[in-house]
C-alpha positions as CSV (number, residue, x, y, z in Angstrom):
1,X,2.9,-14.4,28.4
2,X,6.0,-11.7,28.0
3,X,4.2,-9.4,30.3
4,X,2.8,-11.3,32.8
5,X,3.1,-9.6,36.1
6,X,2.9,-6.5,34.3
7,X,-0.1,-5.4,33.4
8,X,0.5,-1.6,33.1
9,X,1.9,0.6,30.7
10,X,4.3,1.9,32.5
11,X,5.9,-2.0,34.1
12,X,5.5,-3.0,29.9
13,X,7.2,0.1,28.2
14,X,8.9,2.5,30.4
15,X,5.8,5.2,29.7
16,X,2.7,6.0,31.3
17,X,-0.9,5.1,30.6
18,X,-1.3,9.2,29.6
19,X,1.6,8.8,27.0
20,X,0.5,6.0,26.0
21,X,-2.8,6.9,24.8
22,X,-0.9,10.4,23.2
23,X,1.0,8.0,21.4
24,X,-2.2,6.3,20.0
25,X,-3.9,9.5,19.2
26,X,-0.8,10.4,16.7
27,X,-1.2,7.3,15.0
28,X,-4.4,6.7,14.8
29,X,-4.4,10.6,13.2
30,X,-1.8,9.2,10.9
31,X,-3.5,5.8,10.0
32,X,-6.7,7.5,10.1
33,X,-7.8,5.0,12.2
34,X,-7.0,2.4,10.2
35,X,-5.9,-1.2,11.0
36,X,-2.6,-1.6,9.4
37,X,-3.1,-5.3,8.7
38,X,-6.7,-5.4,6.8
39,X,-7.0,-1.4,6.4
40,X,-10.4,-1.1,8.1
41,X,-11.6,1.9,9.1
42,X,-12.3,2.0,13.2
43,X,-15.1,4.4,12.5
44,X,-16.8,1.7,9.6
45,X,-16.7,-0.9,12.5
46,X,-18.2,1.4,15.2
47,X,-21.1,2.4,12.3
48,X,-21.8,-1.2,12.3
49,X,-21.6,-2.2,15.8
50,X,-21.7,0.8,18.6
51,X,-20.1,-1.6,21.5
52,X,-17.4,-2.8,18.9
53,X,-14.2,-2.3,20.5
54,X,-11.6,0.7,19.2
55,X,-8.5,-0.5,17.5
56,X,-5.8,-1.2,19.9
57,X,-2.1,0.9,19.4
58,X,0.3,-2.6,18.2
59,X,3.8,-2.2,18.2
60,X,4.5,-3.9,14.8
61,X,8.0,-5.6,15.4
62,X,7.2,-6.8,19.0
63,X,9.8,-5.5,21.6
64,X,10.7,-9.1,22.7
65,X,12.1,-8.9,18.9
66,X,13.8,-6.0,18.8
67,X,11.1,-3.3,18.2
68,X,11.2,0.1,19.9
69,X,8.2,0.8,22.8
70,X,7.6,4.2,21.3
71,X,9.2,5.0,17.9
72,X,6.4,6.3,15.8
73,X,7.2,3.8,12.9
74,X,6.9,0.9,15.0
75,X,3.4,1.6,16.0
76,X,0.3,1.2,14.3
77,X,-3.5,0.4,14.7
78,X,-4.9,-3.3,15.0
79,X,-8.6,-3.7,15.0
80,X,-9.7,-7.1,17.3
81,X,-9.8,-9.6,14.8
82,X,-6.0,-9.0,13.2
83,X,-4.7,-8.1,17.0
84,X,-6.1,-11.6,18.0
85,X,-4.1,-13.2,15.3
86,X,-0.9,-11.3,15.6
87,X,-0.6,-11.8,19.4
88,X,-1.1,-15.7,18.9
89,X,1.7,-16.2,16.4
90,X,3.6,-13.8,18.7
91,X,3.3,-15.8,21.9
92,X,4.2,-19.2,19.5
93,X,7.2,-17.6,18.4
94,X,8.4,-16.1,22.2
95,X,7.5,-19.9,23.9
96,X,9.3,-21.0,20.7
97,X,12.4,-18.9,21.8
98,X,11.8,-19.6,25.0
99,X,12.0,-23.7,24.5
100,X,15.3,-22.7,22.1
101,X,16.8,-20.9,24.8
102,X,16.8,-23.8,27.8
């Protein structure tokens, strides 16, 4: 895993937890709290299922590929399903560098 070791924040991106979840506020005000991948609405999912969990803040071109940690246009909202899917390929294409690299 890229971040292993590193499980805050601030160790992952250079910012803290409380600009961090600034960060997600914007977007999901801009998204209006929609997944960028199947356009759901976080609110239609939390209608259905109270305990559902809120879409997470995704950096769309991962950092390990070049993306910026904070630039707003790099960041959008994943609901669970698509951010289970995206970080799988993700980690196949990092080991995949990985193997390349050695």
């Amino acid at each position: 895993m890229p971040w292993a070791g590193r499980d805050d924040k601030a160790a992952r991106y250079g910012i803290s937890s409380g600009a961090w979840r600034s960060l997600k506020a914007k977007v999901t005000r801009r998204d209006n709290g929609c997944c960028y991948r199947c356009g759901i609405d976080q609110a239609e999912i939390k209608r259905d299922d109270p305990d559902a969990r809120d879409h997470v803040l995704d950096h769309i071109t991962p950092r390990f590929e070049g993306g910026s940690a904070t630039d707003m246009d790099n960041l959008g909202l994943l609901c669970e399903p698509c951010d289970t899917l995206k970080s799988k390929s993700e980690a196949l294409r990092a080991n995949q560098a990985r193997k390349r690299a050695s």
